[in-house]
C-alpha positions in Angstrom: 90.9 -0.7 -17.0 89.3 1.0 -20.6 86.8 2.6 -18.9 89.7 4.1 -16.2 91.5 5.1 -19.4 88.9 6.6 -21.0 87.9 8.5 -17.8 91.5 9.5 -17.0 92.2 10.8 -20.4 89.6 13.5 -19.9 90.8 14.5 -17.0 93.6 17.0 -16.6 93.6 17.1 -12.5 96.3 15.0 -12.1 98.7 16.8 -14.3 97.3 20.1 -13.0 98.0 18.3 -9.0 101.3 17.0 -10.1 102.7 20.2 -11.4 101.4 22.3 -8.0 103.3 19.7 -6.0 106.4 19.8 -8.0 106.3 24.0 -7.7 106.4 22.9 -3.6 108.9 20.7 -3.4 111.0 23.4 -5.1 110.1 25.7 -3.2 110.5 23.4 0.1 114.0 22.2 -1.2 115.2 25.8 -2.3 114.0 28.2 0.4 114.6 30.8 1.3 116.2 31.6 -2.2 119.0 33.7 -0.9 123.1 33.5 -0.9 123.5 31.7 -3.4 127.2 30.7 -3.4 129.6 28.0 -4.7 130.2 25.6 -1.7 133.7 24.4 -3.2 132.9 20.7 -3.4 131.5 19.1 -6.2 127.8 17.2 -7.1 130.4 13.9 -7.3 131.5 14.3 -3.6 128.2 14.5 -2.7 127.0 12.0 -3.9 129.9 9.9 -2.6 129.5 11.0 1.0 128.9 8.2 3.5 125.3 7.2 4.2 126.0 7.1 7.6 126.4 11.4 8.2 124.6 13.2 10.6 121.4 12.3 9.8 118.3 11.9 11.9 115.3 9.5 12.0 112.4 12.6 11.9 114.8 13.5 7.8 114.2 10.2 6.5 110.9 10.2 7.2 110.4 13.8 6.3 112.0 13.3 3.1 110.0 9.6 2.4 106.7 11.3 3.3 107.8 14.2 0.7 108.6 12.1 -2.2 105.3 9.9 -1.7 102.8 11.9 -3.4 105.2 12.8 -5.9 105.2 8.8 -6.9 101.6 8.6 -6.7 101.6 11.2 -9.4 103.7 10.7 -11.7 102.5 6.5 -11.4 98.9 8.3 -12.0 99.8 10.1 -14.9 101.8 7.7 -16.4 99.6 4.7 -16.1 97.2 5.9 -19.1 99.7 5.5 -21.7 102.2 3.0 -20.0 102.2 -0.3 -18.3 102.0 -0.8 -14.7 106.2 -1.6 -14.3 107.1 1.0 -17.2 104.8 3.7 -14.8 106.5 2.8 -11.8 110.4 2.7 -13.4 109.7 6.0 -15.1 107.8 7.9 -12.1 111.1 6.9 -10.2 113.6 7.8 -12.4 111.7 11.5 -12.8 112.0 11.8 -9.3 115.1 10.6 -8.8 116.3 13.3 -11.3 114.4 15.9 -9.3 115.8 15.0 -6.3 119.3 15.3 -7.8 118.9 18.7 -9.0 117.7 19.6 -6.1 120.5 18.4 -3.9 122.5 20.1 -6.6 121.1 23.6 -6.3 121.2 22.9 -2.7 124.8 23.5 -3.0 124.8 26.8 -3.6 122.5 27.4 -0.7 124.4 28.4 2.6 121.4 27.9 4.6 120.5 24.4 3.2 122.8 21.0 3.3 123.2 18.5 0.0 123.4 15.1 0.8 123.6 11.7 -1.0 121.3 10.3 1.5 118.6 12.9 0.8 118.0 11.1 -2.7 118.3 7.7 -1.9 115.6 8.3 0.9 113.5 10.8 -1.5 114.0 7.7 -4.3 112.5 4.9 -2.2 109.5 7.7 -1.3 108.7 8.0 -4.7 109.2 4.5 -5.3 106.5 3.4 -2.7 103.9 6.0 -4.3 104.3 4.4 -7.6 103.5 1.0 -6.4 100.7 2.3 -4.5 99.3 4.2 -7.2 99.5 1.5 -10.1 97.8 -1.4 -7.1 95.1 1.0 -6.8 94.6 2.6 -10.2 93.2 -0.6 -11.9 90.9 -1.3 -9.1 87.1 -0.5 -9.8 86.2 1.6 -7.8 88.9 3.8 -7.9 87.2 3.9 -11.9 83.8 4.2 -10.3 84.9 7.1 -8.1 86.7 8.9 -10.9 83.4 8.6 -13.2 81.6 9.5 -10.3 83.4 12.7 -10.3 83.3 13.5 -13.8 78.9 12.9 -12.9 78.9 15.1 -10.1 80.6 18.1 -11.5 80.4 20.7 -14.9 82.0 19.8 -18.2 84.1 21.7 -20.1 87.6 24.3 -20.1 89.0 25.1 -16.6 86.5 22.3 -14.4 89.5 20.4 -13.2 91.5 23.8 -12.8 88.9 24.6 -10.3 89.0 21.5 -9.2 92.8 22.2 -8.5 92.2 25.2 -6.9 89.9 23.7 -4.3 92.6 21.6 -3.0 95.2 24.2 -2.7 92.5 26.4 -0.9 92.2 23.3 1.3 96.1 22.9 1.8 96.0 26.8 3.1 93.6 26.1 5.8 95.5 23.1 7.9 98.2 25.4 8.5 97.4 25.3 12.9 99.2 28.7 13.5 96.3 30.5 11.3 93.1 31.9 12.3 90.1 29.2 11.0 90.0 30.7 7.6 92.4 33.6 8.3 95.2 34.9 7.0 97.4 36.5 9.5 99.5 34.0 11.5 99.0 33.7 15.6 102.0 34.8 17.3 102.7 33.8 21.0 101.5 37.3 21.9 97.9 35.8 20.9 98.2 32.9 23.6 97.9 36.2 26.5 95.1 37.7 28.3 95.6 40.8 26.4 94.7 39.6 23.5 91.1 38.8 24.3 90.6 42.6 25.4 88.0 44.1 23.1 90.9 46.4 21.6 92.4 43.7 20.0 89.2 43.1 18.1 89.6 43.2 14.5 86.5 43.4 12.6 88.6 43.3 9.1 90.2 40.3 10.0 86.6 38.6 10.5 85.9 40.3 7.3 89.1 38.1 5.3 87.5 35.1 7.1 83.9 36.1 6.0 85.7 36.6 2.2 87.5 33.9 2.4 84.5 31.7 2.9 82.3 33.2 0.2 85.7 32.6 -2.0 85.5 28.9 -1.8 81.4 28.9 -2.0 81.3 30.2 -5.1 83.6 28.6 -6.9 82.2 25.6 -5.7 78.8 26.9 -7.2 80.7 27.4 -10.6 82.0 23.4 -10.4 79.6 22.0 -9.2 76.1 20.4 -11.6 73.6 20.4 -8.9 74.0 24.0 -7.0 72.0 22.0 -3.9 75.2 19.8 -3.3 77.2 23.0 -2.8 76.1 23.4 0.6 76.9 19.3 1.9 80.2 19.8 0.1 81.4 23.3 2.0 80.0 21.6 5.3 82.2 18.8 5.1 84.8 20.8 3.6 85.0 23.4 6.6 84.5 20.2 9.2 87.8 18.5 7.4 89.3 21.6 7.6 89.0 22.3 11.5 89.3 18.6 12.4 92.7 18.8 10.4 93.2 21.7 12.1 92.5 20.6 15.2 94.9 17.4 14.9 97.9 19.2 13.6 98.0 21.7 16.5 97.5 18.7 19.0 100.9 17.4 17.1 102.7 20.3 16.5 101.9 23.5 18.7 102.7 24.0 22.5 99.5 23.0 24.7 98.6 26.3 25.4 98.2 27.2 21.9 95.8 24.3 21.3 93.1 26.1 20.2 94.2 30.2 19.2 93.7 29.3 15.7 89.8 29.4 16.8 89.2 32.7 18.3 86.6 35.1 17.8 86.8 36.8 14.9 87.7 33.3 13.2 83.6 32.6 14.2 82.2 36.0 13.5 83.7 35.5 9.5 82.7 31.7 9.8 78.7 33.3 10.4 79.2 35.9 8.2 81.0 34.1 5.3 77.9 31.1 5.8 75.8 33.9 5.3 76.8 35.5 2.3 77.3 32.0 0.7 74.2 31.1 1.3 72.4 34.1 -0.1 74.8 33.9 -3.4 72.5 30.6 -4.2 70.3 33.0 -5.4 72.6 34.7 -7.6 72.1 33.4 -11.5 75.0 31.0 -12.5 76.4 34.1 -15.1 76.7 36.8 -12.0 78.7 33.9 -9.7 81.9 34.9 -11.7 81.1 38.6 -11.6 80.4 37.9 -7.8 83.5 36.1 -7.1 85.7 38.2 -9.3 84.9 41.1 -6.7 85.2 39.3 -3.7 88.8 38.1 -5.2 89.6 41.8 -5.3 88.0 42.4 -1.8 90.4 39.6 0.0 93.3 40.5 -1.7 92.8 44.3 -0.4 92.0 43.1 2.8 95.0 41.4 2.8 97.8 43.3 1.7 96.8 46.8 1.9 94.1 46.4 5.7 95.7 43.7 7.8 99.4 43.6 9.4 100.0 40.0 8.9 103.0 38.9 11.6 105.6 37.1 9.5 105.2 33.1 9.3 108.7 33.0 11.3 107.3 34.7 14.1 104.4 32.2 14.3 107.2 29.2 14.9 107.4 30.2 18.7 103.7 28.4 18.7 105.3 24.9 18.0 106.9 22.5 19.9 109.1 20.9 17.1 111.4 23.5 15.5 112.2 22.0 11.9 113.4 24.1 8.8 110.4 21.9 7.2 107.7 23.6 9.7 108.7 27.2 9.0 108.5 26.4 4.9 104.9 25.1 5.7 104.0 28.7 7.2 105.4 30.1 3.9 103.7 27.8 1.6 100.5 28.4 3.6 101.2 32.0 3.2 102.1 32.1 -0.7 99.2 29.5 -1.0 96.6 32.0 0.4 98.1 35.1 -1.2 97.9 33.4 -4.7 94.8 31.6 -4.5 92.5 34.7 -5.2 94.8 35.3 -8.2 94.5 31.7 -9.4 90.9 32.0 -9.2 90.1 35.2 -10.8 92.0 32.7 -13.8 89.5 30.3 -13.8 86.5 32.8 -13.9 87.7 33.5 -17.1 87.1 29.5 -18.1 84.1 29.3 -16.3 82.5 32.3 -18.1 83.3 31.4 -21.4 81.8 27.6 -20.2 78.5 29.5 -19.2 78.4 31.5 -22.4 78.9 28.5 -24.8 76.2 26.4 -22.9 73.6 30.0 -23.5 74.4 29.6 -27.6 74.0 25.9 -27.5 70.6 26.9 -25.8 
C-alpha cells in the first residue's frame, strides 16, 4: 500500500479522468439543454414516486453501467487519503448527490423524465465501483502497473493531462457511425451504391483522417520516454480502436451498416496519417509541439470550415436500438472530437515549458 500511495499521490490522472466523466454524465443527464421549464411537481414527489413506474430492464442497466466508473473514481481518488470503508461511503454519497441534482434539473427538462428509481439504480452503480476499486487498489500489481506507468512515460507539468487526452481521443473513435478516424457521421445514404461512385470521393475527408492520426502520434511522442515505443503503442491503439469499433457496430447498427464506418477514404488517411507519423520521428523533441500545434489548426479547419458533417441525429437511422442514450453518444463523440484539438493545443503549452526546463538543467 505506501508505495501505491506514494505513486498515486504524484499522479493527477485520476482526478483529471474523474472530472471528464463527471462533465459527461452532465451532459448525458441534461441534454439537449433546451426548454427549460417548471414541471409543477416537486423534488419530494419525486422522490416518493413508486419504484414500480414505467421502467425498463435496458434503464437500469443503462443507468448501473453509467454510475460504475463514476464509483471506481471517486473509490480511486479517495483511497490515498481515506480508508477502504470511508472511500467507498463517501464515493457513494458524492454520487448519490449527483444523481439527485441531476434528477432535479431533469425537472425542468420537457424532453427528459425525473425519477426516484433513476438514483437508487445510479446509487447501487456507484456503489459496486467503489467496492471494485478499493479490492483492487491495494493489490500489487495494480502498484506495479501504476509505477510501471510513471517508468514508461515523461515527468513533469501536463504528462497525465496528456495522458487524459489520449483516452478521450480514444473514447471519440468507438463511436461505429464514424468513419475510422473520421469526423463526419455515416448517414444511411452511405450504406447505397451511390455512394461508392468516385463523385462521392472526398479527398479532405481522408485528409481529417490523415490529421487526425498524426494528432494522436505526436502527442504520444511528447509523453512518451523512449520515442521507439511510440510506434507499438499507436499500433495497438488503432487495432483497439477498430476492434472496438468493429464490436459496437456488430451490437448496435443494422447489418448492412456493419462495416461503412471503414470505407475508403477512412484507409487512404489511415496510410497517409501512418506516414506522416512516422516521418515526424525525425522531427527534434522541441519542433513536435510546433508540429502538432499546426496540425491542431489544420483539423480544426478541416473540420468546421471544409467538411459538411451530417448531424449525429441523422446518423441514428444506422442503429437498430433507438435510445435517447445512443443519440447523446453521437453528441459526445462529436463534442469529444471537436474539442480534443483544443484540449491539446493546452497541453503543448506544458509540454514546451517541460522541454525547455529539462535544456536549462542541461
Amino acid at each position: 500500500m505506501p508505495a501505491l500511495l506514494q505513486s498515486a499521490n504524484r499522479s493527477l490522472l485520476r482526478r483529471y479522468l474523474l472530472a471528464g466523466y463527471v462533465l459527461m454524465i452532465v451532459y448525458a443527464s441534461l441534454s439537449p439543454f433546451a426548454g427549460w421549464q417548471a414541471s409543477g411537481v416537486t423534488f419530494v414527489e419525486v422522490l416518493a414516486s413508486p419504484l414500480s413506474q414505467a421502467y425498463t430492464a435496458f434503464d437500469a442497466v443503462a443507468n448501473w453501467l453509467a454510475y460504475l466508473p463514476l464509483g471506481m473514481l471517486l473509490a480511486l481518488n479517495l483511497i490515498i487519503r481515506f480508508k477502504a470503508v470511508h472511500s467507498v461511503l463517501l464515493a457513494t454519497l458524492a454520487a448519490l448527490v449527483l444523481s439527485m441534482v441531476m434528477e432535479y434539473l431533469q425537472m425542468y427538462l420537457p424532453m427528459r423524465a425525473a425519477a426516484s428509481v433513476d438514483v437508487l439504480t445510479n446509487s447501487v452503480g456507484a456503489l459496486c465501483g467503489a467496492v471494485l476499486a478499493v479490492l483492487v487498489a491495494p493489490q500489487p500489481w495494480f502498484a506495479r502497473a501504476t509505477q510501471w506507468r510513471i517508468e514508461l512515460f515523461e515527468r513533469g507539468d501536463g504528462v497525465d493531462f496528456g495522458l487524459a487526452l489520449v483516452m478521450l481521443w480514444m473514447f471519440a473513435q468507438i463511436n461505429p457511425s464514424l468513419p475510422m478516424l473520421g469526423n463526419v457521421f455515416l448517414t444511411e445514404e452511405a450504406g447505397s451504391i451511390a455512394a461508392f461512385a468516385p463523385s462521392q470521393f472526398s479527398l479532405w475527408a481522408s485528409a481529417a483522417v490523415a490529421c487526425n492520426l498524426l494528432l494522436i502520434g505526436l502527442l504520444l511522442q511528447t509523453l512518451f520516454r523512449i520515442r521507439r515505443h511510440v510506434a507499438a503503442a499507436l499500433l495497438l491503439m488503432l487495432s483497439v480502436v477498430a476492434l472496438g469499433k468493429f464490436i459496437s457496430a456488430a451490437v448496435l447498427l443494422r447489418s448492412w451498416a456493419l462495416m461503412l464506418w471503414l470505407n475508403g477514404e477512412a484507409v487512404l488517411g489511415l496510410l497517409a496519417g501512418l506516414a506522416l507519423t512516422g516521418a515526424s520521428f525525425w522531427l527534434p523533441r522541441a519542433a513536435l509541439s510546433w508540429a502538432a500545434l499546426a496540425t491542431s489548426v489544420a483539423y480544426l479547419a478541416l473540420a468546421a470550415g471544409v467538411l459538411d458533417s451530417a448531424a449525429p441525429a441523422a446518423a441514428m437511422r444506422l442503429y437498430h436500438w433507438h435510445y435517447g442514450h445512443l443519440r447523446n453518444f453521437n453528441w459526445m463523440s462529436q463534442i469529444a472530437s471537436a474539442v480534443f484539438p483544443l484540449l491539446l493545443m493546452i497541453y503543448l503549452v506544458w509540454a514546451r515549458r517541460r522541454i525547455m526546463n529539462a535544456k536549462e538543467k542541461d
